[in-house]
C-alpha positions, 0 to 999 in steps of 0.5 A: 115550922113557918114560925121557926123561918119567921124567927130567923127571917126577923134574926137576919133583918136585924143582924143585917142593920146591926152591921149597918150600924157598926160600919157608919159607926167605923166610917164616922169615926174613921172621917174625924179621927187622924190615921196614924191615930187610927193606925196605932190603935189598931197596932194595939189591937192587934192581937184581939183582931186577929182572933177576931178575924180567925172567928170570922174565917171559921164562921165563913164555913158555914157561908159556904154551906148555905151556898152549897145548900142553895145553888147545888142542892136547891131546895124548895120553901119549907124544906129541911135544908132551907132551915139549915141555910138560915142557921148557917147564914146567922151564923156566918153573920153573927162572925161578922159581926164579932169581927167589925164589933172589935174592929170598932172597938179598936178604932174608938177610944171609948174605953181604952187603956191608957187612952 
């Protein structure tokens, strides 16, 4: 059982740096790009965003049962619940990071139509 809370400790360190890297990613690109540049191409995206966006409300349930898990029920180290926290905790993260990835994506012209 340590080895399953291991796997999703090492899973939250590294979603944790991979939305530290998308978000120097948006602020560099955002610092040389012009806003109204910005601001069209997010005009574009807008569609893809909003979806991205709803993803990230739904996953935001599950941020709200690990707090529930953590500050109503309170659960010792090694218990059920504190493996159910995690799994809800990856995945609110993972939404997050769905939602500044298309951020990004939207952001950079890398591969854009047109663009």
């Amino acid at each position: 059982m340590d080895n399953i809370f291991f796997i999703f400790d090492a899973i939250d360190f590294i979603v944790r740096l991979m939305i530290l890297v998308i978000f120097l990613s948006i602020a560099s690109t955002m610092n040389k790009t012009n806003p109204d540049v910005i601001r069209s191409r997010l005009s574009l995206e807008y569609g893809q965003i909003t979806k991205a966006f709803n993803v990230m409300f739904v996953g935001s349930i599950f941020f709200f049962i690990a707090a529930v898990i953590e500050y109503l029920i309170n659960p010792i180290q090694g218990d059920d619940m504190v493996l159910i926290m995690k799994i809800s905790l990856t995945v609110f993260q993972i939404t997050v990071i769905y939602f500044i990835f298309i951020l990004n994506s939207a952001i950079n012209a890398i591969g854009r139509r047109g663009m």
